[in-house]
C-alpha positions in Angstrom: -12.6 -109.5 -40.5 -15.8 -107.4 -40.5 -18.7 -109.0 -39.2 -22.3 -108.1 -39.5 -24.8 -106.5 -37.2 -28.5 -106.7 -38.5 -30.7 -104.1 -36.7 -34.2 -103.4 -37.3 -35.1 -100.1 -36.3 -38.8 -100.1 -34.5 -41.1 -97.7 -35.4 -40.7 -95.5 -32.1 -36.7 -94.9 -33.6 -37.3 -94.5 -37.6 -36.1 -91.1 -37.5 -32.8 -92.0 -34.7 -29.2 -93.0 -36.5 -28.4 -96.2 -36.3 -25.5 -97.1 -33.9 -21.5 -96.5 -35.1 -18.3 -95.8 -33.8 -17.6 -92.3 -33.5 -13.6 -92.9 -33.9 -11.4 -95.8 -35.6 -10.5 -96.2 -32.8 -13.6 -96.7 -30.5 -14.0 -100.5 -29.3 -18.3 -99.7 -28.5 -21.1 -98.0 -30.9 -23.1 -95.4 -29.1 -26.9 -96.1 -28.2 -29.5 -93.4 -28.3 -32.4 -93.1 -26.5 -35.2 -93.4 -28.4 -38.1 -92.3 -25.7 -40.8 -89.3 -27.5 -39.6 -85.7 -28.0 -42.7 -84.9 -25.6 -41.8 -87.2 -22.9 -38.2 -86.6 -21.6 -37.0 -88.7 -18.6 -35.9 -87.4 -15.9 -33.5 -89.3 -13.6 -33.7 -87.8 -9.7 -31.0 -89.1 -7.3 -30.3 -92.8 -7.3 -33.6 -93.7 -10.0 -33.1 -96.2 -12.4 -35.0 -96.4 -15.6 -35.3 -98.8 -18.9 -34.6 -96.6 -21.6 -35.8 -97.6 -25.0 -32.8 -97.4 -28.1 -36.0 -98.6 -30.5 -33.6 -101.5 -32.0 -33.7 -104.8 -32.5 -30.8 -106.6 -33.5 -29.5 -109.9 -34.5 -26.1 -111.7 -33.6 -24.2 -113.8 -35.7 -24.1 -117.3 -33.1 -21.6 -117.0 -31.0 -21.1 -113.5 -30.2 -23.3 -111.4 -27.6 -24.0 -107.6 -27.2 -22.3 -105.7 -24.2 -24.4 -102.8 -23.8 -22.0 -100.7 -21.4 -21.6 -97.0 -19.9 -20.2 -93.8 -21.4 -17.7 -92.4 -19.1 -18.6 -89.1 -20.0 -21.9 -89.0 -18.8 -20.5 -91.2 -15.7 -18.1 -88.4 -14.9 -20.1 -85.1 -15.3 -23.6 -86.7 -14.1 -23.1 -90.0 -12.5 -25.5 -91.5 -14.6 -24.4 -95.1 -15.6 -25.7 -98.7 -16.7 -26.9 -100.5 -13.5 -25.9 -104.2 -14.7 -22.9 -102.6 -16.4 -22.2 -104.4 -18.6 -25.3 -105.7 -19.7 -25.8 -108.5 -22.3 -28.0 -109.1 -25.6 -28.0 -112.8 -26.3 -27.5 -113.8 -29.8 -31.3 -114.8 -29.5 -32.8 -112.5 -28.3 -34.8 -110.3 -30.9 -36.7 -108.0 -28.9 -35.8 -104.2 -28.3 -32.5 -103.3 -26.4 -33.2 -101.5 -23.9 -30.7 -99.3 -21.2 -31.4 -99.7 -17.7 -29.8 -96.5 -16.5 -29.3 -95.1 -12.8 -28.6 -91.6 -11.6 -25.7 -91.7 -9.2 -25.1 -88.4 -8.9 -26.8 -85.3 -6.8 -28.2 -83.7 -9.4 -31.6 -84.5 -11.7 -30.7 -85.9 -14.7 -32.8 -85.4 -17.8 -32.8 -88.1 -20.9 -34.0 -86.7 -24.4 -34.7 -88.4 -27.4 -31.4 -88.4 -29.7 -29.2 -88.7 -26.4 -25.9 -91.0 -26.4 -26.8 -93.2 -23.1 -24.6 -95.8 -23.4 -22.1 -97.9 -25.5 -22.4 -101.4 -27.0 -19.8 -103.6 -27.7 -19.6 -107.0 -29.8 -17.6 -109.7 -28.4 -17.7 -113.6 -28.9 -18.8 -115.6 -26.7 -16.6 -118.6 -25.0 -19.1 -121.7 -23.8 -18.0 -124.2 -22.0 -19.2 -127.8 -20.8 -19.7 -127.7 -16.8 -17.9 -131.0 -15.1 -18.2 -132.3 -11.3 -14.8 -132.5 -10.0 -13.7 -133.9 -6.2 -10.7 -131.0 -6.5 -10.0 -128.2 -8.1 -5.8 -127.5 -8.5 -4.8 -124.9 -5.5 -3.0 -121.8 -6.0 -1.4 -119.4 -4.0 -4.4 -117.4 -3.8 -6.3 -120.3 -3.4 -10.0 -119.5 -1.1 -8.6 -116.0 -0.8 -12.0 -113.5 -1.8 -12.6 -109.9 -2.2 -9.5 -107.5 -1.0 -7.0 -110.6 -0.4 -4.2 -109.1 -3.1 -4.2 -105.9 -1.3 -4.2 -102.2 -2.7 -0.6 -101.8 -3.4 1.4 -103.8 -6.4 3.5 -106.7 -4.9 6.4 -105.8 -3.2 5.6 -102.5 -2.0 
């Protein structure tokens, strides 16, 4: 079932693509930065920016936006979405925005037209929070970060 994605393009990005999946394949659409042709950004080590895409879009209830990382840029520059993933609400109506960091060692330069990140549309599961006494116990019951261990079970 194909669902639709309303976008408006602002006026900063009349002239960008709108997003689309470059394979069949290809779970997220690309995002592309939408800052002027006269005013790259450049990323030093470990800056973050908000990078404008110039959209605005509307979710069908129920579903939210995951605006995520492109490996490729996260493997050749370290560049990558600080609140990976991030999420649109199916209200919200301003512009999506890409808050980008610069991991790596290097400068790293964003120019209008460039793929920065990926965004994916998934529904949304809500729930009703309920005070309990207990909660049922499992094996792994309090254990917290690093209690399974690095190697699979029974190694």
């Amino acid at each position: 079932m194909t669902h639709l994605l309303r976008i408006r393009r602002l006026a900063h990005a009349a002239d960008l693509p709108l997003p689309r999946y470059e394979t069949a394949g290809a779970a997220g659409m690309d995002l592309i930065a939408a800052n002027p042709e006269e005013a790259p950004l450049v990323l030093a080590p470990l800056a973050r920016a908000l990078v404008p895409t110039g959209l605005a879009i509307q979710l069908e209830p129920g579903y939210e936006a995951q605006v995520r990382p492109r490996s490729g840029l996260a493997l050749r520059h370290g560049v990558t979405v600080l609140n990976a993933p991030g999420t649109v609400d199916a209200d919200y109506r301003g512009e999506v925005q890409v808050l980008l960091v610069n991991l790596g060692r290097e400068s790293f330069t964003v120019t209008r037209g460039l793929r920065i990140a990926q965004m994916v549309i998934a529904p949304v599961t809500r729930v009703e929070p309920v005070a309990v006494e207990a909660i049922d116990d499992t094996p792994r019951a309090g254990g917290g970060f690093g209690s399974t261990g690095l190697q699979g079970r029974g190694r």
